[in-house]
CHARMM internal coordinates of N, CA and C (Angstrom, degrees):
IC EDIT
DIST 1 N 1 CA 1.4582
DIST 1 CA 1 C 1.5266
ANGL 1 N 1 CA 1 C 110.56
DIST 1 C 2 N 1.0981
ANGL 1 CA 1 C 2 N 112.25
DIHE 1 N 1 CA 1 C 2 N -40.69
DIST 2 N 2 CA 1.5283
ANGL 1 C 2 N 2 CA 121.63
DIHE 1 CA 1 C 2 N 2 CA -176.04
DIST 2 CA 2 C 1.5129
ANGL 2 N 2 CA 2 C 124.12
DIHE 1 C 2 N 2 CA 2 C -74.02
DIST 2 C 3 N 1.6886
ANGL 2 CA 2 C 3 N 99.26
DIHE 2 N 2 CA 2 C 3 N -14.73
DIST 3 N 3 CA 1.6840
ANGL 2 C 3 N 3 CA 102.77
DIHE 2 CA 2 C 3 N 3 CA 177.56
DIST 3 CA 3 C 1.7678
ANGL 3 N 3 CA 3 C 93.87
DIHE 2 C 3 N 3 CA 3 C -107.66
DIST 3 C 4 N 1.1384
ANGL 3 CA 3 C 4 N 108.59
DIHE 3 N 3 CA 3 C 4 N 18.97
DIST 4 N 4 CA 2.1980
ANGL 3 C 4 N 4 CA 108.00
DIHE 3 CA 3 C 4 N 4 CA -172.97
DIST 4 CA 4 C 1.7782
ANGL 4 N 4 CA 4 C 75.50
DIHE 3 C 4 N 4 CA 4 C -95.91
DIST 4 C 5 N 1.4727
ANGL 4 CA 4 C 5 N 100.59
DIHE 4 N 4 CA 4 C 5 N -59.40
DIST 5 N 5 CA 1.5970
ANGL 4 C 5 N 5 CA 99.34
DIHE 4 CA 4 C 5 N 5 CA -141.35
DIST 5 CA 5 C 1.6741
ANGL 5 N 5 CA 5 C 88.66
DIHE 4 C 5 N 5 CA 5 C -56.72
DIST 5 C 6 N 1.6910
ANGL 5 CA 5 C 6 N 124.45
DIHE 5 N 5 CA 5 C 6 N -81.54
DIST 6 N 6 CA 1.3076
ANGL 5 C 6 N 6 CA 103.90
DIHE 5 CA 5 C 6 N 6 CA 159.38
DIST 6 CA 6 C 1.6377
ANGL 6 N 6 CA 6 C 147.66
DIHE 5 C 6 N 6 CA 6 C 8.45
DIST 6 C 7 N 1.4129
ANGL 6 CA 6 C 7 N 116.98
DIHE 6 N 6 CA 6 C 7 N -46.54
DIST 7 N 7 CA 1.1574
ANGL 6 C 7 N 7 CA 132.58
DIHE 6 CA 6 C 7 N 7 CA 164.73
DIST 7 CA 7 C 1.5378
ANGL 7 N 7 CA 7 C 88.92
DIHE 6 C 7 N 7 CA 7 C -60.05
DIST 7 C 8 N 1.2611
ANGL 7 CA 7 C 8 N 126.38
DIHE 7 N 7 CA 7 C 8 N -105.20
DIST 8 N 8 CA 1.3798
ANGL 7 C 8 N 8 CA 169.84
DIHE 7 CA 7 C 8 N 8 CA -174.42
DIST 8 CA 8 C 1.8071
ANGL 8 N 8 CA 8 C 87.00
DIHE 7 C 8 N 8 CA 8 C -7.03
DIST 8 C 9 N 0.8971
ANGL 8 CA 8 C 9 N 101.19
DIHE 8 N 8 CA 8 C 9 N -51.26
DIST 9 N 9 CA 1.9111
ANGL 8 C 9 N 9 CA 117.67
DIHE 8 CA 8 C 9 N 9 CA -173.13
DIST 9 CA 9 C 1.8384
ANGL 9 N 9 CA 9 C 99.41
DIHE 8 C 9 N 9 CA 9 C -61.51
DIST 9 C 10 N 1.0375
ANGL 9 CA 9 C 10 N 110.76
DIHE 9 N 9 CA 9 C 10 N -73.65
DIST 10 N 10 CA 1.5113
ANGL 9 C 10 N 10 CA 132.67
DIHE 9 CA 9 C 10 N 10 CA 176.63
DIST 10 CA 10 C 1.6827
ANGL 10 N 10 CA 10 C 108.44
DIHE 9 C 10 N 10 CA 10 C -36.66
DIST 10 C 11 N 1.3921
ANGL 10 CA 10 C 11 N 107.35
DIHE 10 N 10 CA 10 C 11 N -41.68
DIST 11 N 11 CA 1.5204
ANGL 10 C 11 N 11 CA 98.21
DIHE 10 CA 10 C 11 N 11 CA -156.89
DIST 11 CA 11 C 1.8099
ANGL 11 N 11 CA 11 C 95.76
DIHE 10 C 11 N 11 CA 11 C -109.26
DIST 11 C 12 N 1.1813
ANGL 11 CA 11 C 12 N 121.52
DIHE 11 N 11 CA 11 C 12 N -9.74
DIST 12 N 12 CA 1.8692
ANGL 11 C 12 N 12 CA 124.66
DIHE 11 CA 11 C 12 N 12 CA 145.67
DIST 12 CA 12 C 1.3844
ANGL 12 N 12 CA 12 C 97.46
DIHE 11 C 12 N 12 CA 12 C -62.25
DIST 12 C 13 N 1.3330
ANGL 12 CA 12 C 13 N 126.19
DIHE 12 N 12 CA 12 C 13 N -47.28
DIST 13 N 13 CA 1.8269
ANGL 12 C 13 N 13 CA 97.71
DIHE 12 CA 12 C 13 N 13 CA -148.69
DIST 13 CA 13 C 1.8669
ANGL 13 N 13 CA 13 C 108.07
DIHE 12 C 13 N 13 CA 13 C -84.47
DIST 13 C 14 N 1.7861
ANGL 13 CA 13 C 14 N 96.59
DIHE 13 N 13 CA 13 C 14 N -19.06
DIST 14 N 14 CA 1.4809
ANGL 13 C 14 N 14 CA 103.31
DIHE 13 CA 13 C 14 N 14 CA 169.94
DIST 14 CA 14 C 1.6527
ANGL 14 N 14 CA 14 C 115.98
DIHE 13 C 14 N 14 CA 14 C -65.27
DIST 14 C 15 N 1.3982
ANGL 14 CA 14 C 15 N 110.12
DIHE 14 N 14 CA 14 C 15 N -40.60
DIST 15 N 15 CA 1.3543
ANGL 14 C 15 N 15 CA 110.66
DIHE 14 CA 14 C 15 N 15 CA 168.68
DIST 15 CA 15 C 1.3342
ANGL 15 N 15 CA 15 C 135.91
DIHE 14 C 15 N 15 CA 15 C -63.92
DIST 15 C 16 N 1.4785
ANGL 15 CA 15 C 16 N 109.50
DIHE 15 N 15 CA 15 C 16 N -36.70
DIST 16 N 16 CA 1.3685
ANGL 15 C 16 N 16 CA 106.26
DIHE 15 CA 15 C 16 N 16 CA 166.18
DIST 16 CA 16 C 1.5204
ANGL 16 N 16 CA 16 C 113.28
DIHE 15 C 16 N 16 CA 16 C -79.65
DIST 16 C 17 N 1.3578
ANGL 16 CA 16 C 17 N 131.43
DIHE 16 N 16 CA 16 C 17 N -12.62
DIST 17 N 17 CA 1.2537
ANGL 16 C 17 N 17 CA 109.13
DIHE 16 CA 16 C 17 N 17 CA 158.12
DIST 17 CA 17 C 1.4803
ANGL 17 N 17 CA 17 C 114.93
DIHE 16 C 17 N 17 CA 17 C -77.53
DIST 17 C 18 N 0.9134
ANGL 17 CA 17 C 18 N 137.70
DIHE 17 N 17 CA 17 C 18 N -62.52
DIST 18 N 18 CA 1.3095
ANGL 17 C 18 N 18 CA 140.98
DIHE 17 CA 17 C 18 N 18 CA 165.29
DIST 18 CA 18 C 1.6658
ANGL 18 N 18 CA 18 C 114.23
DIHE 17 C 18 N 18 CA 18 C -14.06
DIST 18 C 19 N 1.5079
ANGL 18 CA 18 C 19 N 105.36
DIHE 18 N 18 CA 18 C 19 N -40.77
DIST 19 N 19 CA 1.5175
ANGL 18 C 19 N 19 CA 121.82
DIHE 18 CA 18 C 19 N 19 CA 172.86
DIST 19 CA 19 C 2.1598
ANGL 19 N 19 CA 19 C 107.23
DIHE 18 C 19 N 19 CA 19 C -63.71
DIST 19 C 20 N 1.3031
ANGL 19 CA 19 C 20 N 98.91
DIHE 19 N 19 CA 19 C 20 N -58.55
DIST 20 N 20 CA 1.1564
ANGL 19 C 20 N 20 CA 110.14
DIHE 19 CA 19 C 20 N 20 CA -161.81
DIST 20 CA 20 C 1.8750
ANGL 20 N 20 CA 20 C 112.33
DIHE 19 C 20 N 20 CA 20 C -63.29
DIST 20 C 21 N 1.4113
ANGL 20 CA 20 C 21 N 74.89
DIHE 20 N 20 CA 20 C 21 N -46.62
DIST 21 N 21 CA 2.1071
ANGL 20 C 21 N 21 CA 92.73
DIHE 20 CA 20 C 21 N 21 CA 159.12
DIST 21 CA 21 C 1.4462
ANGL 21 N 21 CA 21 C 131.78
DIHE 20 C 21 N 21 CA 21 C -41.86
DIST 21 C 22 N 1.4693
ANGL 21 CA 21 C 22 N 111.89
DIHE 21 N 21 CA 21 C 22 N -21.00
DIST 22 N 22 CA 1.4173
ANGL 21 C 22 N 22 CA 115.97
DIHE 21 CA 21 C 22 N 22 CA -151.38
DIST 22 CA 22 C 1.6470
ANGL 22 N 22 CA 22 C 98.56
DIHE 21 C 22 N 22 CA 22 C -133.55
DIST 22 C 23 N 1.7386
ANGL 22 CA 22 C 23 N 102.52
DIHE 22 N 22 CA 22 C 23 N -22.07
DIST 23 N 23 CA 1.5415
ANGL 22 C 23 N 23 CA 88.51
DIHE 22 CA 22 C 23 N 23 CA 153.41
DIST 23 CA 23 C 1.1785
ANGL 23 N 23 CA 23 C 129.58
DIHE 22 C 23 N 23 CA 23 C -36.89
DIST 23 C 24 N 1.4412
ANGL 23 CA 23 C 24 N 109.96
DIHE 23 N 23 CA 23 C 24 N 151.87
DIST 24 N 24 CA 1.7378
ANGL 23 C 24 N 24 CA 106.72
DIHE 23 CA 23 C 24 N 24 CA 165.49
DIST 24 CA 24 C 1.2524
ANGL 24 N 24 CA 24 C 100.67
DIHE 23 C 24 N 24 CA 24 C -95.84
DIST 24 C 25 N 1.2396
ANGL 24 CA 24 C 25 N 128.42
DIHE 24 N 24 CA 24 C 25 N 154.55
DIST 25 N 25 CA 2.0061
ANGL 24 C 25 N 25 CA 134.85
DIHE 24 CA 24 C 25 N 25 CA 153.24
DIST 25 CA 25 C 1.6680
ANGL 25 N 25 CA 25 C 103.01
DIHE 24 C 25 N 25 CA 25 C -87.98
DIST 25 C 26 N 0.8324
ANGL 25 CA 25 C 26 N 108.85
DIHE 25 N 25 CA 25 C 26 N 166.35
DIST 26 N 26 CA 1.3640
ANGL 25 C 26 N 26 CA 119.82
DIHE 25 CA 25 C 26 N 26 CA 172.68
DIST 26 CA 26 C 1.2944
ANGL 26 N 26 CA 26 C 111.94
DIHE 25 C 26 N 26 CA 26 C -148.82
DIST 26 C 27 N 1.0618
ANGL 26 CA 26 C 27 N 171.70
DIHE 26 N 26 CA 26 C 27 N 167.45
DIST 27 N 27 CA 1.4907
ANGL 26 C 27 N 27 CA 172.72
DIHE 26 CA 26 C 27 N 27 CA 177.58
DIST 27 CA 27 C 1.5904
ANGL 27 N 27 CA 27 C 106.62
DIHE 26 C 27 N 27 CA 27 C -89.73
DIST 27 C 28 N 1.2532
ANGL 27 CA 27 C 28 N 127.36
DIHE 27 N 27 CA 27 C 28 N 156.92
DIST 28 N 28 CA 1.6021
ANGL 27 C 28 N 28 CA 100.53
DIHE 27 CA 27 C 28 N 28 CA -164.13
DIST 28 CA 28 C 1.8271
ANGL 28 N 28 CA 28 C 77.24
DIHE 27 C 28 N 28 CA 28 C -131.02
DIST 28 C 29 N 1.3172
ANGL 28 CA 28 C 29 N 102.53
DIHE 28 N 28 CA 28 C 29 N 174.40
DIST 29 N 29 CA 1.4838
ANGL 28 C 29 N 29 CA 115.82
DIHE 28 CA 28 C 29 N 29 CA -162.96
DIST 29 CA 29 C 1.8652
ANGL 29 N 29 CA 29 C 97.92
DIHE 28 C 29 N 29 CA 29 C -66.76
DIST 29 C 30 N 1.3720
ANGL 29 CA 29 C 30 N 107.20
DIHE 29 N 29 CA 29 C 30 N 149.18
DIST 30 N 30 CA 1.6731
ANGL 29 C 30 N 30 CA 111.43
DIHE 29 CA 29 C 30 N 30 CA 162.70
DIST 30 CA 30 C 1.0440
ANGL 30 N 30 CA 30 C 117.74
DIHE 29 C 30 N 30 CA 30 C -28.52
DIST 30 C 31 N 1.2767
ANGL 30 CA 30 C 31 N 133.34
DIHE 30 N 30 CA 30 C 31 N 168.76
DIST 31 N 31 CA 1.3727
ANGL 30 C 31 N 31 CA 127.70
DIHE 30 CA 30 C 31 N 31 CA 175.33
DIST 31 CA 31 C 2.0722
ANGL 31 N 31 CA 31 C 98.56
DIHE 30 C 31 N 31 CA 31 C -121.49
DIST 31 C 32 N 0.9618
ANGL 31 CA 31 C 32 N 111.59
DIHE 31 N 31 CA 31 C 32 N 34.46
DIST 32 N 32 CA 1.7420
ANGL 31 C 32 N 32 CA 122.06
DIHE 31 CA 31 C 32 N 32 CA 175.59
DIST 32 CA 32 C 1.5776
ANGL 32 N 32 CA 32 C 128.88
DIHE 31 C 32 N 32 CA 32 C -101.70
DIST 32 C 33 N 0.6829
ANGL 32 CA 32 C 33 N 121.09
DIHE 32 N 32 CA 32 C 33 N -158.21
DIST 33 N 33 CA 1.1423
ANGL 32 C 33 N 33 CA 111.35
DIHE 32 CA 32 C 33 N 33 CA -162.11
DIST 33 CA 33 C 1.8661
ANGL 33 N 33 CA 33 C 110.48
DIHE 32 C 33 N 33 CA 33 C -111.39
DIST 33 C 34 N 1.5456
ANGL 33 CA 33 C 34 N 95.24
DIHE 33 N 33 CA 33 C 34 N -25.70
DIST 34 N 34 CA 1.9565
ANGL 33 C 34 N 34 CA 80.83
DIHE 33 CA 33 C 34 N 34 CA 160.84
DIST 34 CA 34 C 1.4464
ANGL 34 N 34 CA 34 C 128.53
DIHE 33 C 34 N 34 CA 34 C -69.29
DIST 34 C 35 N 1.4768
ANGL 34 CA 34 C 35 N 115.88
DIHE 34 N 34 CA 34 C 35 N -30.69
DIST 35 N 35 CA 1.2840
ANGL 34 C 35 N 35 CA 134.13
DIHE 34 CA 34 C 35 N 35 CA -170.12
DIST 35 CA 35 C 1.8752
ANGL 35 N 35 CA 35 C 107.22
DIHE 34 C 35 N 35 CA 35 C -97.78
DIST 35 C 36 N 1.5818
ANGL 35 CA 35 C 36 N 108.68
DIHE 35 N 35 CA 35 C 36 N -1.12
DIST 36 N 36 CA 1.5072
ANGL 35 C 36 N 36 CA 107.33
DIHE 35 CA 35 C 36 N 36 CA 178.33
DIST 36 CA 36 C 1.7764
ANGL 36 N 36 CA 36 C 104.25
DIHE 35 C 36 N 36 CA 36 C -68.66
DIST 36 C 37 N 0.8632
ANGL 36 CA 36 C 37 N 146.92
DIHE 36 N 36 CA 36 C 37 N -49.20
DIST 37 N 37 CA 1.5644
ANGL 36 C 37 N 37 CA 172.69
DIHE 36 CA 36 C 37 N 37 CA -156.75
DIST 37 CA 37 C 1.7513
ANGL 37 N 37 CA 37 C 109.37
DIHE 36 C 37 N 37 CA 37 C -85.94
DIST 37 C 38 N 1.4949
ANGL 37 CA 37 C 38 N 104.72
DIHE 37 N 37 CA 37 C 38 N -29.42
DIST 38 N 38 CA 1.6230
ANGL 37 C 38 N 38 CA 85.97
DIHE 37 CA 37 C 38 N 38 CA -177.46
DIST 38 CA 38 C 1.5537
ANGL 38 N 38 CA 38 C 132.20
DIHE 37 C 38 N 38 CA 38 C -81.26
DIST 38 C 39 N 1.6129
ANGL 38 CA 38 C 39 N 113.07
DIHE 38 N 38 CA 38 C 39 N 125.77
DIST 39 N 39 CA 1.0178
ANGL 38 C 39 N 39 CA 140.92
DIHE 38 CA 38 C 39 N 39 CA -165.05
DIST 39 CA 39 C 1.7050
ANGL 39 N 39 CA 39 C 109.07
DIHE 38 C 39 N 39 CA 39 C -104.23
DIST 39 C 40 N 1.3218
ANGL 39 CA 39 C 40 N 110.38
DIHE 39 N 39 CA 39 C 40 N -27.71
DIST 40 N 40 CA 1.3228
ANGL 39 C 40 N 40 CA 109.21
DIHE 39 CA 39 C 40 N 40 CA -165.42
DIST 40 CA 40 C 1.7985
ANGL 40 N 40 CA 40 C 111.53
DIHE 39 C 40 N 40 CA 40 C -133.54
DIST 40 C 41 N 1.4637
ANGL 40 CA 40 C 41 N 118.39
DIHE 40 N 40 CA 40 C 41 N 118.91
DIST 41 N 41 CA 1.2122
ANGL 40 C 41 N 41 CA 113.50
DIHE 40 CA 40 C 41 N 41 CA 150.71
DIST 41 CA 41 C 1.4242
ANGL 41 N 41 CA 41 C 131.08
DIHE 40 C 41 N 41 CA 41 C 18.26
DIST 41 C 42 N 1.8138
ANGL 41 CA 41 C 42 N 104.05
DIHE 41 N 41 CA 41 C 42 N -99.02
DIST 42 N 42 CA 0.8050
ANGL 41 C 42 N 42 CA 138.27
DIHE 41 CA 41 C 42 N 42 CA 167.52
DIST 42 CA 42 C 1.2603
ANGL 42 N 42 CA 42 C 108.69
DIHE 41 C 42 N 42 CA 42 C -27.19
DIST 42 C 43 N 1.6983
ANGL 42 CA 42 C 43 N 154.34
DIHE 42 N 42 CA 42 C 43 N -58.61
DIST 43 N 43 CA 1.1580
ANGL 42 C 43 N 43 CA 159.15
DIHE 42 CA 42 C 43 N 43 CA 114.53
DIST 43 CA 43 C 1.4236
ANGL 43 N 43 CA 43 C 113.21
DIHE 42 C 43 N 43 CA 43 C 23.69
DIST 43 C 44 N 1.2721
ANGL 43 CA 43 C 44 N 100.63
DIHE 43 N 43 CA 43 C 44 N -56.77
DIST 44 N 44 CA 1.8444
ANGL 43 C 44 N 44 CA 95.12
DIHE 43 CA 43 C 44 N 44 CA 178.30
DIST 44 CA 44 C 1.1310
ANGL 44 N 44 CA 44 C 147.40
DIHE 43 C 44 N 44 CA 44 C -83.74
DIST 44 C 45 N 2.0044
ANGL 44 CA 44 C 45 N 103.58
DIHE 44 N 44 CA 44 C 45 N 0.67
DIST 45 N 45 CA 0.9604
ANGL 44 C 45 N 45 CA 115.15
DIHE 44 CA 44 C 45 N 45 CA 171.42
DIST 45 CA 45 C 1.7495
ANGL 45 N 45 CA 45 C 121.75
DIHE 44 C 45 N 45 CA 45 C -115.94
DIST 45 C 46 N 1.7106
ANGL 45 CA 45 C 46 N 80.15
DIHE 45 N 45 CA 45 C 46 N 30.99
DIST 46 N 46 CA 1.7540
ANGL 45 C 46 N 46 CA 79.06
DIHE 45 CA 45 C 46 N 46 CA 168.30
DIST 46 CA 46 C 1.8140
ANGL 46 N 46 CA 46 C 108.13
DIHE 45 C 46 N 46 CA 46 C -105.26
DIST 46 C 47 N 1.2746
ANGL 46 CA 46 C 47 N 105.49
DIHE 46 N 46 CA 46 C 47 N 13.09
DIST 47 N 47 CA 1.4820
ANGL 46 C 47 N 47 CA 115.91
DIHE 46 CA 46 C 47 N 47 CA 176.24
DIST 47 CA 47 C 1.6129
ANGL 47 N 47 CA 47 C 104.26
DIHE 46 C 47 N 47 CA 47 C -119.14
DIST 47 C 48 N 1.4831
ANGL 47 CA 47 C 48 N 115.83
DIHE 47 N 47 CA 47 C 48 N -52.85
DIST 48 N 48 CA 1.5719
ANGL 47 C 48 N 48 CA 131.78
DIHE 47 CA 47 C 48 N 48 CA -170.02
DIST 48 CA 48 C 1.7574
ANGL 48 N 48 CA 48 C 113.63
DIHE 47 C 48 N 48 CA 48 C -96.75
DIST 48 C 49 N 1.1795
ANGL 48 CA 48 C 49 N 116.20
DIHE 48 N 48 CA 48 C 49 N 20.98
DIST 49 N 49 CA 1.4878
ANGL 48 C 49 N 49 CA 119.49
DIHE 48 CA 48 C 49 N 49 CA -174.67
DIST 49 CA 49 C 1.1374
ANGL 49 N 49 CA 49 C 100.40
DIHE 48 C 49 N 49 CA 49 C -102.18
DIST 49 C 50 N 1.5793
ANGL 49 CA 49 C 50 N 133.17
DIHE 49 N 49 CA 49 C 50 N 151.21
DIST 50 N 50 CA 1.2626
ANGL 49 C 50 N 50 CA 144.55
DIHE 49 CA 49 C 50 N 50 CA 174.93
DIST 50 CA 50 C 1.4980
ANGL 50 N 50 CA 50 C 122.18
DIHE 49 C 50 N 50 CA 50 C -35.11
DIST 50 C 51 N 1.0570
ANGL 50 CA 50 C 51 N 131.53
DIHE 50 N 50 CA 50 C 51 N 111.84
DIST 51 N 51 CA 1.7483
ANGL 50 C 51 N 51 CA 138.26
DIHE 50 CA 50 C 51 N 51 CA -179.26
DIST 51 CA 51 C 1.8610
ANGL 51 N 51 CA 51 C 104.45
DIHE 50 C 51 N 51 CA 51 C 93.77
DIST 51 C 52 N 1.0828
ANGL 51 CA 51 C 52 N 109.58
DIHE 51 N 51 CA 51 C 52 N 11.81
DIST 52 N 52 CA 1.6258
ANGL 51 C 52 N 52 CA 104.70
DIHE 51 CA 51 C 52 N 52 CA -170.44
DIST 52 CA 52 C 1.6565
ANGL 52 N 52 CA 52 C 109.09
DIHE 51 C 52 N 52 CA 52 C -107.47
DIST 52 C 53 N 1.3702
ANGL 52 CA 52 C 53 N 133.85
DIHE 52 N 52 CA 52 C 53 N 168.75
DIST 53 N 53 CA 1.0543
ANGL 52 C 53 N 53 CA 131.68
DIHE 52 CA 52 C 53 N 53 CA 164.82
DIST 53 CA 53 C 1.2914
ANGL 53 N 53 CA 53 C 139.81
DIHE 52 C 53 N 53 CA 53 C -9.67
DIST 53 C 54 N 1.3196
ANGL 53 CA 53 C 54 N 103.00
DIHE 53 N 53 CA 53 C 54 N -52.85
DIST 54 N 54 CA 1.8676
ANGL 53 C 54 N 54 CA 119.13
DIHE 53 CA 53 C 54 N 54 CA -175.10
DIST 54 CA 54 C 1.4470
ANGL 54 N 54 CA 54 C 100.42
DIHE 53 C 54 N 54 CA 54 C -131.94
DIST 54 C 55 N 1.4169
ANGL 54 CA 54 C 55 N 127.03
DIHE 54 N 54 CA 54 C 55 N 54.90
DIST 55 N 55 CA 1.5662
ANGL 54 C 55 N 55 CA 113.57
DIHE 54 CA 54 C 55 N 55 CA -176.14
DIST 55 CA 55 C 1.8680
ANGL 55 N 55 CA 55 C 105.60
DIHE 54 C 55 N 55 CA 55 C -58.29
DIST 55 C 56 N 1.0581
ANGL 55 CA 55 C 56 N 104.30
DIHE 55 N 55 CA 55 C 56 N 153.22
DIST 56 N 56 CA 1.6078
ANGL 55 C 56 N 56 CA 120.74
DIHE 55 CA 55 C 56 N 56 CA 151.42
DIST 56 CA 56 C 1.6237
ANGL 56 N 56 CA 56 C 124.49
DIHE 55 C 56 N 56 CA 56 C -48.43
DIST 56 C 57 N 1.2076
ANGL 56 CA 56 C 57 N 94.67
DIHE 56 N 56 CA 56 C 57 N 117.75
DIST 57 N 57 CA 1.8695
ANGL 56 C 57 N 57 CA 94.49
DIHE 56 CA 56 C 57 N 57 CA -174.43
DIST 57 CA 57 C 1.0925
ANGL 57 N 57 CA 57 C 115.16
DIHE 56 C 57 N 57 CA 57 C -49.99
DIST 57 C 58 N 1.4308
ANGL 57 CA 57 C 58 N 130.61
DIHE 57 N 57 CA 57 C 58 N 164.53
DIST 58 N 58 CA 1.7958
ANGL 57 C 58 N 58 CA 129.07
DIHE 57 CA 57 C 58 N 58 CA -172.26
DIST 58 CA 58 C 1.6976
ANGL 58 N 58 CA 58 C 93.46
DIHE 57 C 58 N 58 CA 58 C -77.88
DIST 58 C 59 N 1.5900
ANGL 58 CA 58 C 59 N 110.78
DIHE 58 N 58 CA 58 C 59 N -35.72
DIST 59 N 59 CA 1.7597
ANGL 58 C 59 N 59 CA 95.80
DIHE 58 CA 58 C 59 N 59 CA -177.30
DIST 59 CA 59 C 1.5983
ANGL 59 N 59 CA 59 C 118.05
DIHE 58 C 59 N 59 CA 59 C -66.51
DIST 59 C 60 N 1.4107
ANGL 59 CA 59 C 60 N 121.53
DIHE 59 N 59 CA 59 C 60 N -7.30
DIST 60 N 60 CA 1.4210
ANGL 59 C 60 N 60 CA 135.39
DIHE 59 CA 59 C 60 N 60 CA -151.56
DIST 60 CA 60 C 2.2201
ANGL 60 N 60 CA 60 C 90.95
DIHE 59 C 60 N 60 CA 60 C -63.88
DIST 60 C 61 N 1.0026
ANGL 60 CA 60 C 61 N 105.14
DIHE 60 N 60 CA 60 C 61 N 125.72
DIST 61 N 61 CA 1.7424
ANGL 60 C 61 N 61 CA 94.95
DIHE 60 CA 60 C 61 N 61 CA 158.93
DIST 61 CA 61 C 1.5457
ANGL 61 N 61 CA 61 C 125.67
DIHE 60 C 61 N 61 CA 61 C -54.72
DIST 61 C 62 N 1.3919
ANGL 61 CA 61 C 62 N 109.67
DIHE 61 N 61 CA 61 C 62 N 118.85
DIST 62 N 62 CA 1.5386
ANGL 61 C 62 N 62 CA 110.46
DIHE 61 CA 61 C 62 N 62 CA 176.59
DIST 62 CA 62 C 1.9445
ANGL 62 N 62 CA 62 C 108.35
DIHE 61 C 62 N 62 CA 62 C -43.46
DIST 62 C 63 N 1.0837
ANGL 62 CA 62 C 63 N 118.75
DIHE 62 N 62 CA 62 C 63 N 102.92
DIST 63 N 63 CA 1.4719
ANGL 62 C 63 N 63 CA 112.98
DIHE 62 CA 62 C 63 N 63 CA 178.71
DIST 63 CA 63 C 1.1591
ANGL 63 N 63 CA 63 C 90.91
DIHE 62 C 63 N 63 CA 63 C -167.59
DIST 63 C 64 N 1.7132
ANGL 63 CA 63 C 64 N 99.96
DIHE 63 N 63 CA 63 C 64 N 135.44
DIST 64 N 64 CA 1.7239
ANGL 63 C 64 N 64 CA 126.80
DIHE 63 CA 63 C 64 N 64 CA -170.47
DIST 64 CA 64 C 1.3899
ANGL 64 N 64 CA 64 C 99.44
DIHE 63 C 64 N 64 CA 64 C -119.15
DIST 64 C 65 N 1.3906
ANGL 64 CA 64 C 65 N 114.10
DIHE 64 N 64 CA 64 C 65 N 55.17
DIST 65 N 65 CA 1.9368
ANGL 64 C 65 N 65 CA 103.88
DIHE 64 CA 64 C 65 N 65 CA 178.29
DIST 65 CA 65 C 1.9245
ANGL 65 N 65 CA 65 C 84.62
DIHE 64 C 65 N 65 CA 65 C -153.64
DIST 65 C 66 N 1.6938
ANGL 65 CA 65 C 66 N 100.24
DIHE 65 N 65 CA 65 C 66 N 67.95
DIST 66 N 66 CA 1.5193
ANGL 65 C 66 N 66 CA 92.74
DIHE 65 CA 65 C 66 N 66 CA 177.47
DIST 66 CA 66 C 1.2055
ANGL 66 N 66 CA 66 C 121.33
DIHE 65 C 66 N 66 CA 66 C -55.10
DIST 66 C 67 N 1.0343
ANGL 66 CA 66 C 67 N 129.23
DIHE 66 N 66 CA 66 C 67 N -48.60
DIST 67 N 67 CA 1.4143
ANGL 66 C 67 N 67 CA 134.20
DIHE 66 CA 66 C 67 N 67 CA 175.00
DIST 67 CA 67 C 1.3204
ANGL 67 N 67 CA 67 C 129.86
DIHE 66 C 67 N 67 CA 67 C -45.37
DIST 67 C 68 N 1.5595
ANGL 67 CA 67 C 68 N 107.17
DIHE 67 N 67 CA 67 C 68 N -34.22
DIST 68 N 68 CA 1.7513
ANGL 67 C 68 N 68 CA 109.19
DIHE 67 CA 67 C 68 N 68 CA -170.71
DIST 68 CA 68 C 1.4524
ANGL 68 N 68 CA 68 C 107.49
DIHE 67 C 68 N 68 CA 68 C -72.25
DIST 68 C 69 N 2.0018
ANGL 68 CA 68 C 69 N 108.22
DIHE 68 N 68 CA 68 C 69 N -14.54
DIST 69 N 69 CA 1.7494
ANGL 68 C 69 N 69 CA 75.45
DIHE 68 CA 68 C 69 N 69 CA -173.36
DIST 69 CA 69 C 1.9021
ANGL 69 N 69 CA 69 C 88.78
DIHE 68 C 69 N 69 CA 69 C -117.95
DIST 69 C 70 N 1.6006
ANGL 69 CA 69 C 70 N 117.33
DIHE 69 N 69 CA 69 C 70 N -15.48
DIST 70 N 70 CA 1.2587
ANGL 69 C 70 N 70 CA 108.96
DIHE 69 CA 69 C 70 N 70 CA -177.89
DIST 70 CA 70 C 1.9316
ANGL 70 N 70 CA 70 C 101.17
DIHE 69 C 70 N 70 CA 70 C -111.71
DIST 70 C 71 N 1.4471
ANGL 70 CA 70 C 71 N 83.61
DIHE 70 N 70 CA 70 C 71 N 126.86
DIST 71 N 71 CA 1.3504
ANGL 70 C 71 N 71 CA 105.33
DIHE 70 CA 70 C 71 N 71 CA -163.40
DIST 71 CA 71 C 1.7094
ANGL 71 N 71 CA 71 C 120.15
DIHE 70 C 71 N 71 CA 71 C -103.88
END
COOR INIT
IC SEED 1 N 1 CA 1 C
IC BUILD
């Protein structure tokens, strides 16, 4: 019983690192006052859209759902 629970212990704590490892991070929105209010996409690419102020880096992933991963 004492080498199960052990087992059992060992192979959660490998998984949740393994879990925590493989997260992605993402950078999460400013904490100011243009970016306090955004609700919409569309919103972020009147600052971060191609030829504008803060464009998106060329390595950036093509993905139009800013919000779902930067929060």
């Amino acid at each position: 019983m004492k080498n199960t629970l052990g087992f059992v212990i060992f192979s959660l704590a490998v998984l949740g690192l393994l879990f925590s490892l493989s997260a992605e991070k993402y950078p999460p929105l400013p904490r100011d006052e243009v970016h306090a209010t955004m609700t919409d996409t569309a919103v972020c690419f009147a600052c971060h859209g191609p030829g504008k102020n803060f464009p998106q880096k060329p390595s950036h992933p093509p993905k139009f759902e800013c919000l779902k991963c930067h929060k």
